[in-house]
C-alpha positions in Angstrom: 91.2 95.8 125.2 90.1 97.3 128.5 88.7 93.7 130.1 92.1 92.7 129.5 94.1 95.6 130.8 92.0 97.0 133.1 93.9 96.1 136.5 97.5 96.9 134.7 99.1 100.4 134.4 99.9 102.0 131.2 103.9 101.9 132.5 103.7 97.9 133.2 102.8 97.4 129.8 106.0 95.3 128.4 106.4 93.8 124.8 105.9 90.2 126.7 102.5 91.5 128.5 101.2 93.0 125.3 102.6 89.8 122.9 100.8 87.9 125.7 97.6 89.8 124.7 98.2 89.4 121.2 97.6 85.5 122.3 95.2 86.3 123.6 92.9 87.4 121.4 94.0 85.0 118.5 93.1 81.9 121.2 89.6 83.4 121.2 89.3 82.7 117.8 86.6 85.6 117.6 88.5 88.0 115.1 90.2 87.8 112.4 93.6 88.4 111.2 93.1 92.1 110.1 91.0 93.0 113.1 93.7 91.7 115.6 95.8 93.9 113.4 93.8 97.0 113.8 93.8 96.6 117.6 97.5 96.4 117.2 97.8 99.5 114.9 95.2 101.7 117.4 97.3 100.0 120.9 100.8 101.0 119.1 99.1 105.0 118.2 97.8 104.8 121.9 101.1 104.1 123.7 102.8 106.6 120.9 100.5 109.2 122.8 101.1 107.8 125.9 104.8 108.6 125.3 104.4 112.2 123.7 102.5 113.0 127.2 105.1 111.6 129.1 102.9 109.3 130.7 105.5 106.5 130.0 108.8 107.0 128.9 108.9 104.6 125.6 106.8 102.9 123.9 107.3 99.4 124.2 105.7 98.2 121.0 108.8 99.4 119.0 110.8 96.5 119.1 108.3 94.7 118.2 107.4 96.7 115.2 110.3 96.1 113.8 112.4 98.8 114.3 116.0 98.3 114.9 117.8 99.1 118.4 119.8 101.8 116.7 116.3 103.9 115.7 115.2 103.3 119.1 118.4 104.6 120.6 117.9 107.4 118.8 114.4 107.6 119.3 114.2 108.2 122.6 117.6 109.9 123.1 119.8 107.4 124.8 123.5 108.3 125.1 124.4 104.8 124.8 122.7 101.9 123.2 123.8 99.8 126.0 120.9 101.6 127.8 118.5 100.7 124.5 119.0 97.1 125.3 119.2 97.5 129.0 115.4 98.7 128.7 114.4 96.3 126.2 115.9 93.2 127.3 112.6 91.5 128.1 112.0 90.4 124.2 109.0 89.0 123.5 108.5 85.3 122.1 107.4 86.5 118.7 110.7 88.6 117.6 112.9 85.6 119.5 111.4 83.3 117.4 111.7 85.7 114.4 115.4 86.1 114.9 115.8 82.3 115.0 113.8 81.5 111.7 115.9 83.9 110.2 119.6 82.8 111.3 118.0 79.2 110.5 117.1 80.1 106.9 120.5 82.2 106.7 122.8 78.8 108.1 120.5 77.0 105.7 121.0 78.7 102.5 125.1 78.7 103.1 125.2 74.8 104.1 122.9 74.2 100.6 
């Protein structure tokens, strides 16, 4: 992880950057499947940290894990959830393409 991030700061890591990494390392074609997601499981516990030593304000791996924008509102104590989105608006090619396999296999099942 370090080659990779070592000229980029802990609060310019962004779900694309990361998903980017994520790339990455499957493009190497050096690990496998469950060590990519160990590196994923130890980077996700790292920016946790990061977060609960207010080194960055959120961690931007929880969109990506899945949780909704209504946890993450209430997560990290946003008023609004207009401000949620605001600061996750730069969605990563993996969820986008999540959400449109989805609506496809939804439209799908009601046009069958």
């Amino acid at each position: 992880m370090l080659p990779y991030f070592k000229e980029i700061k802990l609060k310019d890591i962004t779900p694309m950057r990361y998903q980017k990494f994520i790339n990455y390392l499957e493009a190497l074609d050096q690990y496998s499947t469950r060590t990519i997601e160990i590196i994923h499981g130890t980077m996700y516990d790292a920016l946790s940290m990061a977060v609960k030593l207010k080194k960055i304000s959120s961690n931007p791996l929880l969109l990506e894990s899945g949780q909704s924008m209504k946890f993450i509102q209430e997560r990290l104590g946003h008023k609004n959830i207009t401000i949620t989105s605001d600061v996750y608006s730069h969605i990563s090619e993996k969820l986008e393409n999540k959400s449109v396999d989805s609506y496809e296999s939804y439209f799908n099942s009601i046009m069958s």
